[in-house]
N, C-alpha and C positions, 0 to 999 in steps of 0.2 A: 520512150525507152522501153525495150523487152526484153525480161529473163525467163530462158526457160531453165528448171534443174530436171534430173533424172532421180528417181528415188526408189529404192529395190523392194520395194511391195507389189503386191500382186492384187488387192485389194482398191475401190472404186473410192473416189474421195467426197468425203460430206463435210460442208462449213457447219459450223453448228455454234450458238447464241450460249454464252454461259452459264452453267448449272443454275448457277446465284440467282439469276435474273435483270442483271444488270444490262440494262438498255443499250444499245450500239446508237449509231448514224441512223441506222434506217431500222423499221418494226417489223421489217421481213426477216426472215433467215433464207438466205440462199444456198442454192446444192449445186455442186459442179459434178454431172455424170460423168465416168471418165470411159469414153468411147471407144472400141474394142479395133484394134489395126490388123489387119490378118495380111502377111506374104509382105511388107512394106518395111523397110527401117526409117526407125524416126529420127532423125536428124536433133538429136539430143542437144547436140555442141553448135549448131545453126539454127536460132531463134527467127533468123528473118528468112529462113527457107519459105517455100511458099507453099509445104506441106501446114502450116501452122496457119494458115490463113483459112484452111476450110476447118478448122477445128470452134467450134461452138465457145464464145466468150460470155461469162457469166460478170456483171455487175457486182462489186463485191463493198458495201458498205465500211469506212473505216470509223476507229472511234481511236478520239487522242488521247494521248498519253500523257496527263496532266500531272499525276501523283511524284514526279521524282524528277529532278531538274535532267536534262535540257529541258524536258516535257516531248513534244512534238505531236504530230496529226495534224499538219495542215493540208495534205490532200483529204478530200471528201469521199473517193472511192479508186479500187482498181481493177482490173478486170483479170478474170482466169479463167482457165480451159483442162480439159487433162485425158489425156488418154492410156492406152494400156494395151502390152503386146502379151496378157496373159501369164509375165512373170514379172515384168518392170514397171512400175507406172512415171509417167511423164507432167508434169504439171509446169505450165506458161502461164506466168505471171508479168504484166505489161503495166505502167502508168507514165503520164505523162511527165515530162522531164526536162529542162532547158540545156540541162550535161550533165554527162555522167560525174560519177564521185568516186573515185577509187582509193582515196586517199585515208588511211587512217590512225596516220602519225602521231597525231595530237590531240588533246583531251578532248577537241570540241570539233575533232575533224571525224566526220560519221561516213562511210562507205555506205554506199548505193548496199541493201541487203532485203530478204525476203524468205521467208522460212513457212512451213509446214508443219501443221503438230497434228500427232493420231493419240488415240486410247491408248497406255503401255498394258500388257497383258496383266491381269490379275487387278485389274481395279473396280470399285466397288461400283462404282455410278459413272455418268458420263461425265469429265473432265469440265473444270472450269474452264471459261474461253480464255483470262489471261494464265496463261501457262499451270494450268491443276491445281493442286492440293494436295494434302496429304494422303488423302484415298483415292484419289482419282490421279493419279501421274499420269506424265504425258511422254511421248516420242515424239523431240522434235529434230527434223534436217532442217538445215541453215544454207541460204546461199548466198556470200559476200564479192562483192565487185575487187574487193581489196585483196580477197585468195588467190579470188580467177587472176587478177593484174601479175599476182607473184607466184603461182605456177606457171602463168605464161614468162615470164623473166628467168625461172628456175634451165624453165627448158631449153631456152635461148640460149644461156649460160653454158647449159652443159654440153650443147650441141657446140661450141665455142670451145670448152675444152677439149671437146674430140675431138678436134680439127686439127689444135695443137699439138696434142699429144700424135696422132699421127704424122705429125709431119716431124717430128723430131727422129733424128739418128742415134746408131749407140754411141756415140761420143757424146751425143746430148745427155741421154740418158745417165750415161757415167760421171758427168760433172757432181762436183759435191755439191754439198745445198746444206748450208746454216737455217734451221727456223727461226723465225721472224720472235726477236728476242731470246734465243735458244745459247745454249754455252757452244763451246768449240768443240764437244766430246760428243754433242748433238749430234754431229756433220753426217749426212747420208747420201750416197747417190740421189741422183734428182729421179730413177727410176722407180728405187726403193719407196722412197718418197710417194708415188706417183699412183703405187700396187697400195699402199695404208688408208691413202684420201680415198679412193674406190674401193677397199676394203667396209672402213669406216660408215662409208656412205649408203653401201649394201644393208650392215647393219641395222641402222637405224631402217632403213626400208625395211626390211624383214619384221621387224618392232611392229610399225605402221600396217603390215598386212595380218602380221599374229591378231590384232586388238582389235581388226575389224572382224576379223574371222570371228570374236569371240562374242563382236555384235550380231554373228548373223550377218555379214554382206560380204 
């Protein structure tokens, strides 16, 4: 199985052993250069493109996670690469896998995921490797098989409503429309109706790009 994410730094990526000194899998620490693309688009959303195939894979020791039920760490290692077009860096994350997991409905149903952590600005020392400390914070990107499953379902969807809604006439549009448990003083045009849901939905989009903006992406 292979994930690749995209993550908006511009900066080279280094695995790095934590502060404390707590022992991993393996007594190395490894570094993943992340190799410099000039004139090329990287195929961010296409992990089995066969641009990723000349990109250098680094061995990456795991250590499991014993302290807190489920526990887990039964793989031994995974492998990663990363490159960089000078403002975005790319990082492909791969291990082996019998299927995928997209599922994460249930207390004990875990989604296929893989994440990234860097130094947050202003910290005193270099970070603990499980997720910092109080002087040492972290930034970490997350990437879940469970997301990708339901933006890809999102889009479907709404590619699905546009098809509808174009295909409808103005006598469609002017039928009334009760909401689902609504009183009878509710009643709106199904058009009216139709301008609120894509109103609404604007909205909250707008929400989602203000708060990224205010991350920085």
């Amino acid at each position: 199985m292979r994930r690749a994410a995209a993550l908006g730094v511009s900066a080279a990526l280094a695995a790095v052993l934590s502060a404390t000194g707590t022992r991993l899998a393996s007594s190395q620490v490894p570094t993943i250069a992340a190799f410099r693309v000039e004139g090329a688009a990287v195929p961010a959303r296409d992990p089995w493109a066969r641009f990723w195939d000349r990109v250098p894979l680094v061995d990456v020791a795991l250590s499991a996670q014993t302290a807190t039920p489920p526990m887990g760490g039964r793989r031994l290692s995974l492998r990663a690469g990363a490159v960089h077009d000078g403002e975005t860096l790319y990082v492909l994350v791969e291990w082996p896998d019998a299927r995928p997991d997209r599922d994460a409905s249930g207390l004990r149903a875990f989604s296929d995921a893989a994440a990234v952590q860097f130094p947050a600005p202003g910290g005193q020392r270099i970070p603990a490797f499980c997720m910092g400390d109080p002087g040492a914070t972290v930034n970490i990107w997350q990437w879940r098989a469970a997301w990708q499953a339901d933006v890809r379902e999102l889009h479907r969807i709404y590619q699905e409503f546009i098809r509808r809604v174009e295909a409808l006439d103005d006598a469609a549009l002017s039928q009334p429309l009760v909401p689902y448990k609504g009183k009878p003083e509710w009643v709106q045009p199904l058009g009216t109706r139709l301008v609120r849901v894509a109103t609404h939905d604007i909205y909250h989009a707008g929400q989602i790009r203000y708060i990224r903006a205010l991350q920085g992406a």
